[in-house]
Residue frames relative to the residue before (quaternion, step in Angstrom):
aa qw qx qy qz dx dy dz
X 1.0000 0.0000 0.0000 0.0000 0.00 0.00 0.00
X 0.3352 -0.8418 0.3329 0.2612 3.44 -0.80 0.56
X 0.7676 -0.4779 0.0968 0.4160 3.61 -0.11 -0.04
X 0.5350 0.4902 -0.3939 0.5642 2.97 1.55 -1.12
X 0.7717 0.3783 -0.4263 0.2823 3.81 -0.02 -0.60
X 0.6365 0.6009 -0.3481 0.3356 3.28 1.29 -0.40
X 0.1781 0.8959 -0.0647 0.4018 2.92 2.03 -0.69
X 0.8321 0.1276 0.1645 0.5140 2.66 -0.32 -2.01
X 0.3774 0.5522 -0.4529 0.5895 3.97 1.13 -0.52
X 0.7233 0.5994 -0.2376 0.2472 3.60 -0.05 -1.25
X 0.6786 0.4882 -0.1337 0.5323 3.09 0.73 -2.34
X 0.6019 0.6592 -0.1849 0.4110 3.74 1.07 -1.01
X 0.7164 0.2798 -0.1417 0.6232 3.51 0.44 -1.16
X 0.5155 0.4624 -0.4268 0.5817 4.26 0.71 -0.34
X 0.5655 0.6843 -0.2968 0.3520 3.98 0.34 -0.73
X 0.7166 0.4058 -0.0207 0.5669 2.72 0.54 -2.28
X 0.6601 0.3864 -0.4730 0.4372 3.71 0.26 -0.95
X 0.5903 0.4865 -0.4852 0.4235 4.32 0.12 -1.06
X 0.7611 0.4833 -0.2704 0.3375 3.75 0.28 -1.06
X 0.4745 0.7079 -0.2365 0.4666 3.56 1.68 -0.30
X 0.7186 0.3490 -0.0880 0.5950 2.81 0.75 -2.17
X 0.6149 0.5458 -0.4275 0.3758 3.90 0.02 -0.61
X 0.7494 0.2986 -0.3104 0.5028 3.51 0.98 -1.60
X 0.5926 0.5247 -0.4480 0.4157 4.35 0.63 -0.08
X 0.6864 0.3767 -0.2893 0.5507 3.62 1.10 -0.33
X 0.6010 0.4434 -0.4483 0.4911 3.53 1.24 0.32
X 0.5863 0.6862 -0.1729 0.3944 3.39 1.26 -0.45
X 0.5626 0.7192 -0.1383 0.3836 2.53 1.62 -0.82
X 0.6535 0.3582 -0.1421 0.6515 3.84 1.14 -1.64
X 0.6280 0.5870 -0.4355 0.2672 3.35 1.26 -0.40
X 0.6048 0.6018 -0.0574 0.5184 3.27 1.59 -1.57
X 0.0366 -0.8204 0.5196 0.2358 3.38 1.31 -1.01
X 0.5299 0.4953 -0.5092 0.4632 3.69 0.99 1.50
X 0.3654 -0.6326 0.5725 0.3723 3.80 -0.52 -0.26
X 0.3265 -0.7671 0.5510 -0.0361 3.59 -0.64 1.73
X 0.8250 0.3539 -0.1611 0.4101 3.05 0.55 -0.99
X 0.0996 0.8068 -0.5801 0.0506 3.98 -0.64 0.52
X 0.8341 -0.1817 0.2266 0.4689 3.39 -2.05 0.25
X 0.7978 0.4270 -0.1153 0.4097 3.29 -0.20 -2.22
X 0.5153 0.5725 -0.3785 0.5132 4.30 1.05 -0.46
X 0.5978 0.7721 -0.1199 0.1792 3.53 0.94 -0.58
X 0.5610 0.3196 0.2014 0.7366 2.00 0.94 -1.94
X 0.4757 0.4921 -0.4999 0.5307 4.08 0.80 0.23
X 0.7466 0.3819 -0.2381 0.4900 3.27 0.31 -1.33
X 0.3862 0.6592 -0.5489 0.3391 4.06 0.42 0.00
X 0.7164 0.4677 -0.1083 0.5062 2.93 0.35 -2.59
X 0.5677 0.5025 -0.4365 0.4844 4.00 0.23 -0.68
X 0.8681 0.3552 -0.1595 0.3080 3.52 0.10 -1.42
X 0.7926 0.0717 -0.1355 0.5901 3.45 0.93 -0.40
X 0.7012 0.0103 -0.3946 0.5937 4.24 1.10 0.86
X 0.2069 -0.7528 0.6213 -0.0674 2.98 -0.37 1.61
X 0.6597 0.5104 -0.2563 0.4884 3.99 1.35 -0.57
X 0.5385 0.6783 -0.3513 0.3558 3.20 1.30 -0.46
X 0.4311 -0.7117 0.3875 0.3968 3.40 -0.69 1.19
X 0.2225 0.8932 -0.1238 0.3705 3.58 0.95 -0.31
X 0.7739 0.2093 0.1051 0.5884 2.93 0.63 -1.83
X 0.3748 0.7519 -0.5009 0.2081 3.57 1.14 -0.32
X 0.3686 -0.5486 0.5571 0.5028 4.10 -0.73 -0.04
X 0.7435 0.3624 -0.4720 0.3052 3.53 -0.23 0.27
X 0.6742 0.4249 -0.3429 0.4973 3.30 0.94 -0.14
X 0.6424 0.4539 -0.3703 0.4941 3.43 1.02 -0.21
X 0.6766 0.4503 -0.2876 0.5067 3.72 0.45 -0.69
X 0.5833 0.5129 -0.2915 0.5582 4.21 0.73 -0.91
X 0.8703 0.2016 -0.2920 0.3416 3.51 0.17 -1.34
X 0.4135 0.5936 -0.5505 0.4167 3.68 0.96 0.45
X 0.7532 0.4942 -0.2977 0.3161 2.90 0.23 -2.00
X 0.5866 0.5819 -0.3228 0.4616 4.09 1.40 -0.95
X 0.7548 0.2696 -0.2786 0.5291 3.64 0.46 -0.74
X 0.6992 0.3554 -0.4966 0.3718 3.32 0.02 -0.41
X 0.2466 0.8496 -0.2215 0.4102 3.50 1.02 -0.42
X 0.7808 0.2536 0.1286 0.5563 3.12 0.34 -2.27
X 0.4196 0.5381 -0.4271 0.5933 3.86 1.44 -0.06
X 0.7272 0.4333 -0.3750 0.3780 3.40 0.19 -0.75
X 0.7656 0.3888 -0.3016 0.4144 2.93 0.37 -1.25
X 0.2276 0.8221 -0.3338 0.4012 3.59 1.29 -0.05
X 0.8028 0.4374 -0.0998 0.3926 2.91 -0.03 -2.22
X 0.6551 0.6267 -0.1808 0.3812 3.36 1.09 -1.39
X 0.7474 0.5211 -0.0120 0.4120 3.36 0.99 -1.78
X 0.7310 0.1681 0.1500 0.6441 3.14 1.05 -1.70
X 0.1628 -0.7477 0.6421 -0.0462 3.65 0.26 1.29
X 0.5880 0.5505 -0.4060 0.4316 3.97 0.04 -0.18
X 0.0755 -0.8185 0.4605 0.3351 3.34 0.03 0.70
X 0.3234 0.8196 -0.2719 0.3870 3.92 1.19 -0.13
X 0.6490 0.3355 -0.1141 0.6732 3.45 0.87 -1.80
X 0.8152 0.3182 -0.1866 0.4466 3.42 -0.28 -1.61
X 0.4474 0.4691 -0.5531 0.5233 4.12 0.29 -0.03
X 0.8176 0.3653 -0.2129 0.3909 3.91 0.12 -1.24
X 0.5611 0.6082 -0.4034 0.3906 3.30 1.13 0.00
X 0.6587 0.6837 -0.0668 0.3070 2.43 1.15 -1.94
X 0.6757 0.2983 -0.1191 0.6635 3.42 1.12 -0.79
X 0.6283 0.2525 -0.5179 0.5227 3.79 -0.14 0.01
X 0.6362 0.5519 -0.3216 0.4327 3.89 0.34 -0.28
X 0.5286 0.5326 -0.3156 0.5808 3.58 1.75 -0.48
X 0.7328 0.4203 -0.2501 0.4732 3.38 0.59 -1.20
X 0.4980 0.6957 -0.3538 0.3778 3.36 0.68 -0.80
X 0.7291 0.5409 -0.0821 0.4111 3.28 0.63 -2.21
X 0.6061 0.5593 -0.3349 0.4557 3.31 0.83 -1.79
X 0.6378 0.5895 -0.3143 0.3833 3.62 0.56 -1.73
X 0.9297 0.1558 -0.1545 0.2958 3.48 -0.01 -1.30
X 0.5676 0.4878 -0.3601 0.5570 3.26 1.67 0.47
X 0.3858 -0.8397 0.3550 0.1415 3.64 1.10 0.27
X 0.3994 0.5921 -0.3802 0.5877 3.02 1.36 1.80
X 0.1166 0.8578 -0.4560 0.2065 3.30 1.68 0.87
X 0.2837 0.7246 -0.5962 0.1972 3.98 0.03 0.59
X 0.4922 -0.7229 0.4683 0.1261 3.42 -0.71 1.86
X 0.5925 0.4904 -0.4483 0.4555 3.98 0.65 -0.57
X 0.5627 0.7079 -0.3354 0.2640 3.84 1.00 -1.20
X 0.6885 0.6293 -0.1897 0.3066 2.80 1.27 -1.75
X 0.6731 0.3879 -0.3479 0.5248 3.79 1.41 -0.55
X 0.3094 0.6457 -0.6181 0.3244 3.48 0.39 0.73
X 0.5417 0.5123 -0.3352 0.5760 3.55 0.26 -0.86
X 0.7800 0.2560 -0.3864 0.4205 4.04 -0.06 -0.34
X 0.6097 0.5961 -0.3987 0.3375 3.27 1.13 -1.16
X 0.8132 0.3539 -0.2379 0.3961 3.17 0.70 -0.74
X 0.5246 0.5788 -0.4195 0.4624 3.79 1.08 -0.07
X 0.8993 0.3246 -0.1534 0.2499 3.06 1.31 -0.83
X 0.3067 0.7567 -0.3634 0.4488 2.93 2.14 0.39
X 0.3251 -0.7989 0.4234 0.2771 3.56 1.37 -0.91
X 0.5016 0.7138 -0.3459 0.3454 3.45 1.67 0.00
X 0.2246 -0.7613 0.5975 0.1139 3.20 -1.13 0.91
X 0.2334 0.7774 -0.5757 0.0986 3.62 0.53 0.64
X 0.6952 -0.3501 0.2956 0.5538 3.61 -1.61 -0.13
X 0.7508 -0.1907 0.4489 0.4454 3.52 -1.90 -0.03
X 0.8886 0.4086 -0.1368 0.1573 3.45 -0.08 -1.63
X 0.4837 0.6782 -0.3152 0.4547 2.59 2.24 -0.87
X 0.6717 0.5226 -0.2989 0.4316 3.72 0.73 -0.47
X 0.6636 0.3674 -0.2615 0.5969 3.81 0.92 -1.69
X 0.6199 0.6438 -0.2931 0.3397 3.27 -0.56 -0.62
X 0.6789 0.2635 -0.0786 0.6808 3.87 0.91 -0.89
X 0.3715 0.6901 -0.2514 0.5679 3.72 1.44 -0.40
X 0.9019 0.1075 -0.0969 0.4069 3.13 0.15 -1.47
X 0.4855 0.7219 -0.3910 0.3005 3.55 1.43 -0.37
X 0.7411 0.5550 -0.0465 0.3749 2.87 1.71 -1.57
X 0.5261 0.5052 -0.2446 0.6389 3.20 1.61 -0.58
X 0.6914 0.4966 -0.2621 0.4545 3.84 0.42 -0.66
X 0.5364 0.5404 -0.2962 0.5767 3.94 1.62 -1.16
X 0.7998 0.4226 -0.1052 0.4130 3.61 0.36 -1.36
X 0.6473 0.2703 -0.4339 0.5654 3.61 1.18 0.26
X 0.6331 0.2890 -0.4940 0.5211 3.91 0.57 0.21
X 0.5052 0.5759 -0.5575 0.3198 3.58 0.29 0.25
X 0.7357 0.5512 -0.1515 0.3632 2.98 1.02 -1.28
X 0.4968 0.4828 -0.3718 0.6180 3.63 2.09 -1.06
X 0.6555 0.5102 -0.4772 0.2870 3.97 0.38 -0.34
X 0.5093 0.7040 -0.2938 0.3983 3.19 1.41 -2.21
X 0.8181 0.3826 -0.1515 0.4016 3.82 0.31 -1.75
X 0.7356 0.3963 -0.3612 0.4138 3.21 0.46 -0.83
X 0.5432 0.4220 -0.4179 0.5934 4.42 1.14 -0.39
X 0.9525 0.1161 -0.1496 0.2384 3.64 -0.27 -0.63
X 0.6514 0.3431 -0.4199 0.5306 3.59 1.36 0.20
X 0.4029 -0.7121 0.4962 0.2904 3.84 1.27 -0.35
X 0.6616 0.3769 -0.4579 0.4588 3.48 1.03 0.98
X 0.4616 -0.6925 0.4538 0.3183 3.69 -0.86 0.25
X 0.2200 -0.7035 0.6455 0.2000 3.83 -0.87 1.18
X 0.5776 -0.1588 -0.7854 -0.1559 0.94 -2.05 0.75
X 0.4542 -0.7262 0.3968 0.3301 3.84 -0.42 1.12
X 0.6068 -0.5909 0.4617 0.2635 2.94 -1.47 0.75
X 0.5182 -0.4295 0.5646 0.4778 4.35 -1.06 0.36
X 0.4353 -0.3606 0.7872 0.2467 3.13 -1.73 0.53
X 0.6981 -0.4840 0.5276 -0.0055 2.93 -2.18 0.85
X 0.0153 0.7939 -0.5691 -0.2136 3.69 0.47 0.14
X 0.6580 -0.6194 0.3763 0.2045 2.98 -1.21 1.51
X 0.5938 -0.4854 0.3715 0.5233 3.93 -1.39 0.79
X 0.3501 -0.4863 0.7191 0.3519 3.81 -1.63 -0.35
X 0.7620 -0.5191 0.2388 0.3048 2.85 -1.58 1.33
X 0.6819 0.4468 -0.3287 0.4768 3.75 1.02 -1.53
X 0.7348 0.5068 -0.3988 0.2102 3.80 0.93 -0.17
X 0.4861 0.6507 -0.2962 0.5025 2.64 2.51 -0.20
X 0.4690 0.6890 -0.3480 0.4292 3.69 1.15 -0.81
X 0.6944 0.5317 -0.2213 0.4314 3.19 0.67 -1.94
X 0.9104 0.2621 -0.0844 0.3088 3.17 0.16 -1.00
X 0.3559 0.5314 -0.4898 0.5925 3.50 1.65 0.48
X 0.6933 0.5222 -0.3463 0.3559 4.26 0.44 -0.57
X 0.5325 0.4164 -0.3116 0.6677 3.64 1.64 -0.83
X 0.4367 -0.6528 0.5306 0.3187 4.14 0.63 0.72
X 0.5069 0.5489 -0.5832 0.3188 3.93 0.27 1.36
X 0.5991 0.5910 -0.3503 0.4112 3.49 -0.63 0.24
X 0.8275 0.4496 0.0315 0.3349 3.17 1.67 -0.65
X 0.6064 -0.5492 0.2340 0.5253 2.49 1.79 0.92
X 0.5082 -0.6602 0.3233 0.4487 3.92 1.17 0.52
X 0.5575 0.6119 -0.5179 0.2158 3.43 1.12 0.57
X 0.4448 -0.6870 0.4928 0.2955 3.92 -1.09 -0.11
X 0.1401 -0.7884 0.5962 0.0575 3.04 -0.36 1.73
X 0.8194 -0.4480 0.2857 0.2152 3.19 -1.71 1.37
């Protein structure tokens, strides 16, 4: 890619991110919760510049917060140590993410943010702002893509290309070839 497009790819996704953060920290006094955090960040990265990444999908991004942080709570409650239950808390995130197939790497520092904020607030105080933010930051992103790359997130998989014997096959029925009929 050359520069100007990288450039501009760049100047673009730096744009979008200020207009994110600005409107989640306006949201904030609005919501009178704090929306925006560490792990949202680094959500909104993968949104803005691998939007194809499986990863980044809205279900794996919105599920695998909402699962660990989730499990922080229930954390806090269970496992009062913040030592033991911080380390639970997160192998048990990863764990989850894995076998419920909502693996999203930013998720995974929930479990510290919160052990390590030291707050004991309600359950909701935590999911809730969790989900506002995860829910802001995948339609940002269907907005972000669909004004400035002209495609609609969450992108679709690529196609995995024919296998060779389907390519074989079908160069003999005279396709593949430009509609001609090979001998």
């Amino acid at each position: 890619m050359h520069f100007k497009h990288r450039l501009r790819d760049a100047t673009l996704a730096g744009l979008a991110a200020f207009v994110a953060v600005l409107c989640l920290s306006y949201l904030k006094s609005w919501a009178h919760f704090m929306v925006l955090s560490a792990p949202l960040g680094a959500t909104l990265v993968l949104l803005l510049l691998l939007p194809s990444a499986p990863l980044s999908r809205p279900r794996h991004v919105i599920l695998g917060h909402l699962l660990t942080t989730s499990l922080a709570v229930i954390g806090l409650e269970l496992l009062p140590d913040p030592i033991l239950g911080l380390a639970t808390c997160f192998g048990l995130g990863i764990t989850l993410m894995v076998l419920t197939d909502t693996l999203h790497p930013p998720a995974g520092a929930n479990p510290i943010l919160i052990y390590l904020s030291g707050a004991h607030l309600p359950p909701m105080d935590f999911i809730l702002p969790t989900l506002a933010g995860t829910l802001f930051m995948v339609a940002f992103a269907s907005l972000y893509h669909r004004a400035f790359t002209h495609r609609r997130y969450p992108f679709a998989p690529k196609a995995a290309p024919p296998s060779s014997a389907g390519t074989a096959a079908s160069a003999s029925h005279g396709q593949g070839t430009g509609g001609k009929k090979l001998p």
